[in-house]
N, CA, C and O atoms as a GROMACS GRO file, in nm:
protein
  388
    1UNK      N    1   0.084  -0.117   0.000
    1UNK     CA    2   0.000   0.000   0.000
    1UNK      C    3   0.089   0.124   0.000
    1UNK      O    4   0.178   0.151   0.081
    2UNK      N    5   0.036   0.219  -0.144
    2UNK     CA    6   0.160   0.329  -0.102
    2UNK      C    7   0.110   0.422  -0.024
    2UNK      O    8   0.199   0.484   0.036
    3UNK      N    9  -0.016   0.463   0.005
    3UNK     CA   10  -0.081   0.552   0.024
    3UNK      C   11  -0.215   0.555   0.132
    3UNK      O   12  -0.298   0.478   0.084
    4UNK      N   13  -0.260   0.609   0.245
    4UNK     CA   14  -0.403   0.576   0.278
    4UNK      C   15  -0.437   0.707   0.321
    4UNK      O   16  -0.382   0.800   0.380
    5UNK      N   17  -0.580   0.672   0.258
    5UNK     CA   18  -0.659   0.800   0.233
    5UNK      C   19  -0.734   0.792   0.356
    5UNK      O   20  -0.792   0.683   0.360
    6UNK      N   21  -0.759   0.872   0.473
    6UNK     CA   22  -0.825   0.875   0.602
    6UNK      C   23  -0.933   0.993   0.573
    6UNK      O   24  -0.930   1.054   0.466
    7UNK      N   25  -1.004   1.014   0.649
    7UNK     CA   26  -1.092   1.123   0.762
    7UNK      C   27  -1.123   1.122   0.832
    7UNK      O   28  -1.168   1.009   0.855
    8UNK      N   29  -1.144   1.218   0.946
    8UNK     CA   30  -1.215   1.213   1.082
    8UNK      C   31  -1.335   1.156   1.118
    8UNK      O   32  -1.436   1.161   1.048
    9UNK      N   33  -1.328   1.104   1.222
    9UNK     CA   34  -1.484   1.045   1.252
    9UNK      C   35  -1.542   1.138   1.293
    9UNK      O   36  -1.461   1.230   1.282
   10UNK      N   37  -1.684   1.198   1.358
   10UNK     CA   38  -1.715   1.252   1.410
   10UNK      C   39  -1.736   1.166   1.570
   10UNK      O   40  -1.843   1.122   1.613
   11UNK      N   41  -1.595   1.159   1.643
   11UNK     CA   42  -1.640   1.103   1.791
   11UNK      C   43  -1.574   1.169   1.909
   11UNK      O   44  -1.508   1.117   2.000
   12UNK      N   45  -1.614   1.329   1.882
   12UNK     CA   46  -1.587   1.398   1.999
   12UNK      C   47  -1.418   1.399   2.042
   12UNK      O   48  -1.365   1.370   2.149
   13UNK      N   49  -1.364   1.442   1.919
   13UNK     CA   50  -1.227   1.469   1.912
   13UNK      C   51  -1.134   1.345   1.996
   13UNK      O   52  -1.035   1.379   2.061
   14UNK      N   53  -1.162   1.242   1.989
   14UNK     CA   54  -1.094   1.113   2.034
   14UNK      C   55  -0.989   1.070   1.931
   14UNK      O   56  -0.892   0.996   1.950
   15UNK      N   57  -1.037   1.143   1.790
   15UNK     CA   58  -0.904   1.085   1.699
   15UNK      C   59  -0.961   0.936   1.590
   15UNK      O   60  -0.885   0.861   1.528
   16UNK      N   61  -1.110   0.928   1.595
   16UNK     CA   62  -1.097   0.810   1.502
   16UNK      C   63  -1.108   0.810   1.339
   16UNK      O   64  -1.205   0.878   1.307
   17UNK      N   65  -1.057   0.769   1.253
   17UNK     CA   66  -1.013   0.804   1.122
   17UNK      C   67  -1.144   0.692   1.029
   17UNK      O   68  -1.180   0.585   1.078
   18UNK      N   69  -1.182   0.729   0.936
   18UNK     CA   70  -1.226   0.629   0.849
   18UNK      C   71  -1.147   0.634   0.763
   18UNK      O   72  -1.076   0.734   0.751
   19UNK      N   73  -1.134   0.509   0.664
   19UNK     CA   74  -0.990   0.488   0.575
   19UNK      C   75  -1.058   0.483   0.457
   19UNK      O   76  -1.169   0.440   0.490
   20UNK      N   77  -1.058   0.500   0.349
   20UNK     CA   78  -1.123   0.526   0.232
   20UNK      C   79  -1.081   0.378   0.104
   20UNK      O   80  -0.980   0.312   0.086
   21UNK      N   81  -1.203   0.379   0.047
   21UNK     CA   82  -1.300   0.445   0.029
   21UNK      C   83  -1.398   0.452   0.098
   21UNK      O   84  -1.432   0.367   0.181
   22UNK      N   85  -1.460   0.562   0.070
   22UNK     CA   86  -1.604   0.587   0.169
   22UNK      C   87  -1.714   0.608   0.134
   22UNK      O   88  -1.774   0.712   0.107
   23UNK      N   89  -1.750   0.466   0.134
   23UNK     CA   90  -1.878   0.404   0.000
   23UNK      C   91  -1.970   0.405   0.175
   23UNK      O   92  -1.922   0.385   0.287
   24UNK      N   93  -2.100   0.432   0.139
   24UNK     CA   94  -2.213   0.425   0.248
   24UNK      C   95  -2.237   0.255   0.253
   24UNK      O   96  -2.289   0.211   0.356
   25UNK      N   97  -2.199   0.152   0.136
   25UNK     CA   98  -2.232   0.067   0.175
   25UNK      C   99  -2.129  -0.030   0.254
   25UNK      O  100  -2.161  -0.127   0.322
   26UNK      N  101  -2.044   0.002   0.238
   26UNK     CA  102  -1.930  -0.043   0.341
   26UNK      C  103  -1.984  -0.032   0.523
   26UNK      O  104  -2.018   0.072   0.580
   27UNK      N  105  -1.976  -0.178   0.586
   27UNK     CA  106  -2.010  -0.162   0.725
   27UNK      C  107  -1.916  -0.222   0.736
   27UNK      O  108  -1.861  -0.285   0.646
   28UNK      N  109  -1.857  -0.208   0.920
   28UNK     CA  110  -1.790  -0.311   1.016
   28UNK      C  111  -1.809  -0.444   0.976
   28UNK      O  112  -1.916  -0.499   0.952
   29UNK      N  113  -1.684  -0.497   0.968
   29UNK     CA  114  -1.639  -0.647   0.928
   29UNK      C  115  -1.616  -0.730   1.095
   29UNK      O  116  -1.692  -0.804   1.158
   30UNK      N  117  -1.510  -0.688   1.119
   30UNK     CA  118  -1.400  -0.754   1.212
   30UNK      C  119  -1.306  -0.643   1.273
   30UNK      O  120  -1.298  -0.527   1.231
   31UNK      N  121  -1.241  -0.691   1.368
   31UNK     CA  122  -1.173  -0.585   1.457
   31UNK      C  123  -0.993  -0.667   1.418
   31UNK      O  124  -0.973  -0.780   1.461
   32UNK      N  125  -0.905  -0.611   1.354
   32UNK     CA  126  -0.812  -0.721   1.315
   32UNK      C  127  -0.646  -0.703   1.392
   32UNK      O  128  -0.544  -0.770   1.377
   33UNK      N  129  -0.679  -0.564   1.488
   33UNK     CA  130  -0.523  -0.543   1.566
   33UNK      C  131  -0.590  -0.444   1.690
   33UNK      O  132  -0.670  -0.363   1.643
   34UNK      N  133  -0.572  -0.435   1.835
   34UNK     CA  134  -0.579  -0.387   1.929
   34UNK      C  135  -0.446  -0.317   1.995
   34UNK      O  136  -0.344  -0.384   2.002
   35UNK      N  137  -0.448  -0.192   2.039
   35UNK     CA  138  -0.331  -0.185   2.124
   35UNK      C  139  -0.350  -0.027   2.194
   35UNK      O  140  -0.387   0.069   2.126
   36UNK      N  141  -0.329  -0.021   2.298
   36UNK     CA  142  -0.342   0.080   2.414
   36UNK      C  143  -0.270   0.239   2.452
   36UNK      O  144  -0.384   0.249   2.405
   37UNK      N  145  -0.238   0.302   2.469
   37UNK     CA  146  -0.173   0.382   2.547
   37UNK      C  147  -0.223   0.460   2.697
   37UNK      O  148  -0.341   0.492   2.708
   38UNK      N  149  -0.162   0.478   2.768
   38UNK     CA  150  -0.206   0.597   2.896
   38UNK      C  151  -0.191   0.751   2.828
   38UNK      O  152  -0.099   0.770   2.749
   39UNK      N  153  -0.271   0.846   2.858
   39UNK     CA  154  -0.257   0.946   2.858
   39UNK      C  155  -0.134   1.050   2.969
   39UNK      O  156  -0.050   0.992   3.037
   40UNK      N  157  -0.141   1.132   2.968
   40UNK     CA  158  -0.056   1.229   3.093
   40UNK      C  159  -0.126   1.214   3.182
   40UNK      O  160  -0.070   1.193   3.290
   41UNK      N  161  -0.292   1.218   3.179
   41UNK     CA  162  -0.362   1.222   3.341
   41UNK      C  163  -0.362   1.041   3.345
   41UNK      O  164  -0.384   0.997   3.458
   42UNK      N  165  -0.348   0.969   3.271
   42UNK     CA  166  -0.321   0.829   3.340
   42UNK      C  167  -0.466   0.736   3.324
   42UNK      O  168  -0.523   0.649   3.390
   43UNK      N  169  -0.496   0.830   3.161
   43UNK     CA  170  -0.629   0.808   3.121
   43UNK      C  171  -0.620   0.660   3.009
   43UNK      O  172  -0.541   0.661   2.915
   44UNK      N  173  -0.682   0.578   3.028
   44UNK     CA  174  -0.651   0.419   2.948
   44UNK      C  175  -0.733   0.498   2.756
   44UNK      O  176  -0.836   0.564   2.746
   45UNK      N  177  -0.638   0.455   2.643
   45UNK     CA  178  -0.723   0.499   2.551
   45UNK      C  179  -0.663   0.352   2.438
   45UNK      O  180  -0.546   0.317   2.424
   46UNK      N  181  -0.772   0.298   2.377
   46UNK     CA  182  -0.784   0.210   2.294
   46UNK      C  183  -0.780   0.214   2.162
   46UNK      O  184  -0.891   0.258   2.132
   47UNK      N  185  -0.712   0.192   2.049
   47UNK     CA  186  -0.707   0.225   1.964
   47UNK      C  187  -0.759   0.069   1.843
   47UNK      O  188  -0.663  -0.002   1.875
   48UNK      N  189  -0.807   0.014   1.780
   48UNK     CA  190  -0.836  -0.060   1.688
   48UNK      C  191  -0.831  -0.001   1.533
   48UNK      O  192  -0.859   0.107   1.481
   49UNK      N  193  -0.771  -0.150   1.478
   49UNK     CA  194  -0.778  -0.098   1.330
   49UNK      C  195  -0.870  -0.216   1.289
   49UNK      O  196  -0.834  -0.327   1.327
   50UNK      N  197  -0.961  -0.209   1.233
   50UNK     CA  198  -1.129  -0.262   1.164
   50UNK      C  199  -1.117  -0.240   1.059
   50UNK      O  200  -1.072  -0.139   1.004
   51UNK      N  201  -1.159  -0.341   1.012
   51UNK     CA  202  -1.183  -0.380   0.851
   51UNK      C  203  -1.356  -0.420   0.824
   51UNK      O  204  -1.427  -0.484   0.902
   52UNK      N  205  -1.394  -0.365   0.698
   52UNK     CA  206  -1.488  -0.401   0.675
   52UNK      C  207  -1.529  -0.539   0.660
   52UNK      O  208  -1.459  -0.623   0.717
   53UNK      N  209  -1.677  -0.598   0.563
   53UNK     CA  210  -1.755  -0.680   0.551
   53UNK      C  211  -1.672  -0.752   0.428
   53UNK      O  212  -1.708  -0.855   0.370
   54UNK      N  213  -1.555  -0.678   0.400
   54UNK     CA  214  -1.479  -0.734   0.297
   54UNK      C  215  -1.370  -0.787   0.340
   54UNK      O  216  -1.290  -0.852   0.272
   55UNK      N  217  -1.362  -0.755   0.490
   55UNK     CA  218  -1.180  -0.764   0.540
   55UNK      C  219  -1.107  -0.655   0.456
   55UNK      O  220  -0.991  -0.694   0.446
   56UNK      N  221  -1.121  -0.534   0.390
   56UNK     CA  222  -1.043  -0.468   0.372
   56UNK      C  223  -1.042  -0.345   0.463
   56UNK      O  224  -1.150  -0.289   0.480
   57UNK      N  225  -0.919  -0.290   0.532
   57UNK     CA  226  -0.950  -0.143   0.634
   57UNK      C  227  -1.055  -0.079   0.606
   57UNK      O  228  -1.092  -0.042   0.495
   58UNK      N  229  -1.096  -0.068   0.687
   58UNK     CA  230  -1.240  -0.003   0.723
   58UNK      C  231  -1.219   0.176   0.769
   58UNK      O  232  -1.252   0.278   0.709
   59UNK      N  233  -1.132   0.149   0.940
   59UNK     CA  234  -1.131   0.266   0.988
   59UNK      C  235  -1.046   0.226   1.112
   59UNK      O  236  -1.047   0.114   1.163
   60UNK      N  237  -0.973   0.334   1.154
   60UNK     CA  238  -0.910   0.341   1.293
   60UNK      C  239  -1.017   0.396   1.435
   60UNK      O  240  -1.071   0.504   1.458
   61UNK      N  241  -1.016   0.311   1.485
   61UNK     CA  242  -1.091   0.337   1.591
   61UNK      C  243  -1.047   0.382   1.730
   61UNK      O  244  -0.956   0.312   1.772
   62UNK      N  245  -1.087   0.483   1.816
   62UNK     CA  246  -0.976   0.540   1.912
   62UNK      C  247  -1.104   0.548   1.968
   62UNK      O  248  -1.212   0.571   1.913
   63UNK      N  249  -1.065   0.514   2.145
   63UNK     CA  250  -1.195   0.536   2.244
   63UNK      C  251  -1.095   0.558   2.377
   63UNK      O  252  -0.999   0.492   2.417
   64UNK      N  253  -1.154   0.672   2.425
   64UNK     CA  254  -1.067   0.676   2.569
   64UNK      C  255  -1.210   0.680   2.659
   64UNK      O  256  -1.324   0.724   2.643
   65UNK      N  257  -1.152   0.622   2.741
   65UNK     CA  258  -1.206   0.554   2.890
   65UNK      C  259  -1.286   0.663   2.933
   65UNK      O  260  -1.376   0.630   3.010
   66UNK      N  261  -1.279   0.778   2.908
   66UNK     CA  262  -1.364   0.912   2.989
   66UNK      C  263  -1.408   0.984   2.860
   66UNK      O  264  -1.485   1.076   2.887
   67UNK      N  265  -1.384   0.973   2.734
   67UNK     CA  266  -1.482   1.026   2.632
   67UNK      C  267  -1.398   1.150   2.609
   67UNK      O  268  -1.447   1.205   2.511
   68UNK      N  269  -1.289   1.224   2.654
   68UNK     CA  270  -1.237   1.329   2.658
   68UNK      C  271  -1.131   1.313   2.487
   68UNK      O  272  -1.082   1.218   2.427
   69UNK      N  273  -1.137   1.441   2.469
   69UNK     CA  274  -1.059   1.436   2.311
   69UNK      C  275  -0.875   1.436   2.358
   69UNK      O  276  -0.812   1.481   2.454
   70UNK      N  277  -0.833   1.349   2.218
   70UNK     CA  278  -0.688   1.317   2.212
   70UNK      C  279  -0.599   1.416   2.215
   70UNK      O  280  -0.568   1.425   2.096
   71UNK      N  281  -0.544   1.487   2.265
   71UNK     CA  282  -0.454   1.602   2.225
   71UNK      C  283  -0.282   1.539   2.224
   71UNK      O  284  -0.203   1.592   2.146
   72UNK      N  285  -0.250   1.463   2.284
   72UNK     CA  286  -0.113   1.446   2.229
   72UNK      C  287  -0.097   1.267   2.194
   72UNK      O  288  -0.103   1.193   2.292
   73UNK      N  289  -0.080   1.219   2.088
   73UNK     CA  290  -0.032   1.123   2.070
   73UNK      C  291   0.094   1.045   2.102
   73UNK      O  292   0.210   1.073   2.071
   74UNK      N  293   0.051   0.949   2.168
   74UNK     CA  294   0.173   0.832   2.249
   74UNK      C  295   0.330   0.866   2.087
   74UNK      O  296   0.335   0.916   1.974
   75UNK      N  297   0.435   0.788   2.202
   75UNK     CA  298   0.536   0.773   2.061
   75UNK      C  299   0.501   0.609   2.080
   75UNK      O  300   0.439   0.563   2.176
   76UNK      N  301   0.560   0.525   1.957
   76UNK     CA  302   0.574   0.401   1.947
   76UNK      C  303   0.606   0.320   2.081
   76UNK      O  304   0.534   0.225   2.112
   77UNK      N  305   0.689   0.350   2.141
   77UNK     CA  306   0.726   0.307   2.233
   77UNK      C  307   0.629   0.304   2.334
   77UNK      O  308   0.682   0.238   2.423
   78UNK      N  309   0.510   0.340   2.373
   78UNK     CA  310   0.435   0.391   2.485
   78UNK      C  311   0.303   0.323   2.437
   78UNK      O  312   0.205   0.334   2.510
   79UNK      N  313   0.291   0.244   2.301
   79UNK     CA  314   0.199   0.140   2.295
   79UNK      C  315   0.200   0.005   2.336
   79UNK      O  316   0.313  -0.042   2.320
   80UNK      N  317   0.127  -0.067   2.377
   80UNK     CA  318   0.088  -0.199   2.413
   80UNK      C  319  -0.028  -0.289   2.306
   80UNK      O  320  -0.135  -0.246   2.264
   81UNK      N  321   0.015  -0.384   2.288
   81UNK     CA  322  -0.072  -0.439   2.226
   81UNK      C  323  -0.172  -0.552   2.303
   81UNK      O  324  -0.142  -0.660   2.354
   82UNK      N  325  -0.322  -0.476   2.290
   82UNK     CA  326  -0.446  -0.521   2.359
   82UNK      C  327  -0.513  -0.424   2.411
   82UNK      O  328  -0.470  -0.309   2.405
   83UNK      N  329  -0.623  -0.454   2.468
   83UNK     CA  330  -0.667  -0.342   2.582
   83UNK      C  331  -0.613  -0.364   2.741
   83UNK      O  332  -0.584  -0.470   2.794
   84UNK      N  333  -0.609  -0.256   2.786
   84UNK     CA  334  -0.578  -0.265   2.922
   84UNK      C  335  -0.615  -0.362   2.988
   84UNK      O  336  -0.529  -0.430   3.045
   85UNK      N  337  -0.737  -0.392   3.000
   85UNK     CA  338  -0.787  -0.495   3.055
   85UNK      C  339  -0.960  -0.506   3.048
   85UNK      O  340  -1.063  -0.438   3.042
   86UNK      N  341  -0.910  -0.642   3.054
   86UNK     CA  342  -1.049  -0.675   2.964
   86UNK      C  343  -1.213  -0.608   3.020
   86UNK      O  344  -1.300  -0.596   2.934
   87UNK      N  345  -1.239  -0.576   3.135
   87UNK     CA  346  -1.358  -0.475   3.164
   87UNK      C  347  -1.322  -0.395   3.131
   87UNK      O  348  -1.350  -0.326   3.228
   88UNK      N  349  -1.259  -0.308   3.045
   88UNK     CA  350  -1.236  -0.134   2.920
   88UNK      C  351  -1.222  -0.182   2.814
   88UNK      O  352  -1.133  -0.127   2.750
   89UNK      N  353  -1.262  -0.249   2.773
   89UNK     CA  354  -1.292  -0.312   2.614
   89UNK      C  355  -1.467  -0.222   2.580
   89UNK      O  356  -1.565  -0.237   2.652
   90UNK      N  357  -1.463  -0.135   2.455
   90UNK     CA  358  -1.553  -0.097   2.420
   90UNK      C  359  -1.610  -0.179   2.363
   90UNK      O  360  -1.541  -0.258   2.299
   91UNK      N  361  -1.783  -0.199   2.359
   91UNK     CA  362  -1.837  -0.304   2.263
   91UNK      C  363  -1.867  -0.210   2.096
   91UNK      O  364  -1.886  -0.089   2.086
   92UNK      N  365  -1.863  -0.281   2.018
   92UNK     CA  366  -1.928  -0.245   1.910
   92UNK      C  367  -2.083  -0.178   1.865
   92UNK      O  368  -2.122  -0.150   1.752
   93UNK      N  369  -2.134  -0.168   1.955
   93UNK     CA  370  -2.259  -0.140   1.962
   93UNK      C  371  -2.279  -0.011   2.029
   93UNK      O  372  -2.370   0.060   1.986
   94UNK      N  373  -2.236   0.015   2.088
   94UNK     CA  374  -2.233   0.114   2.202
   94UNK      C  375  -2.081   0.274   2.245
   94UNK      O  376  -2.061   0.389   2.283
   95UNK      N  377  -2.029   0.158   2.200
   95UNK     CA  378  -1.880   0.225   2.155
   95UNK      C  379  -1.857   0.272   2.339
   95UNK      O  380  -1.830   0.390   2.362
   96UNK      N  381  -1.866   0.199   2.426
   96UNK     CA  382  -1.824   0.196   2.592
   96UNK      C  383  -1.830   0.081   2.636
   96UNK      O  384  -1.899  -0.007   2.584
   97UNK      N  385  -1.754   0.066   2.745
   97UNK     CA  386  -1.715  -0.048   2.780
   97UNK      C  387  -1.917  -0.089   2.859
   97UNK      O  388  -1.942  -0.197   2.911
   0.00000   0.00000   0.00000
C-alpha cells in the first residue's frame, strides 16, 4: 500500500479516522489489531484498526475511557498491544465499555 486515504470520525475529538474508500455501503467487518496507550492524566485509551464486511481497512478506531478528546499522541514506544484490561474493552454497539 503506497498511500491511505483517512478522515475524521465525528467522535468527539478522540481521533478516530475512516480509511477510504467511503462508500455508504461499506459496514464493520472484524476488529483485526488492538493496542493501548495511557494518557498524561493516566487516562486508558484504545485504539483498533477494523476492517470491513470485505476484510479490507475499514477505519481506525480510538476510544478513551472518559470520552475526553486526544490532544497528544503516544510515541511508538508507549503502545501496548491489547486493551488494558479486559472490563475497558468498548463493545461495538455502544462504543463503551
Amino acid at each position: 500500500m503506497d498511500a491511505l486515504i483517512v478522515r475524521s470520525l465525528s467522535d468527539g475529538g478522540m481521533g478516530s479516522l475512516a480509511i477510504a474508500p467511503f462508500e455508504a455501503s461499506r459496514r464493520f467487518g472484524s476488529t483485526l489489531s488492538e493496542c493501548h496507550f495511557y494518557n498524561a492524566n493516566n487516562v486508558p485509551t484504545l485504539v483498533a484498526l477494523n476492517a470491513d464486511q470485505d476484510g479490507m481497512p475499514f477505519e481506525i478506531d480510538v476510544w478513551r475511557a472518559d470520552f475526553s478528546s486526544t490532544v497528544v499522541w503516544p510515541l511508538r514506544s508507549d503502545l501496548v498491544a491489547g486493551p488494558p484490561h479486559p472490563s475497558i474493552e468498548p463493545t461495538r454497539e455502544t462504543g463503551s465499555a
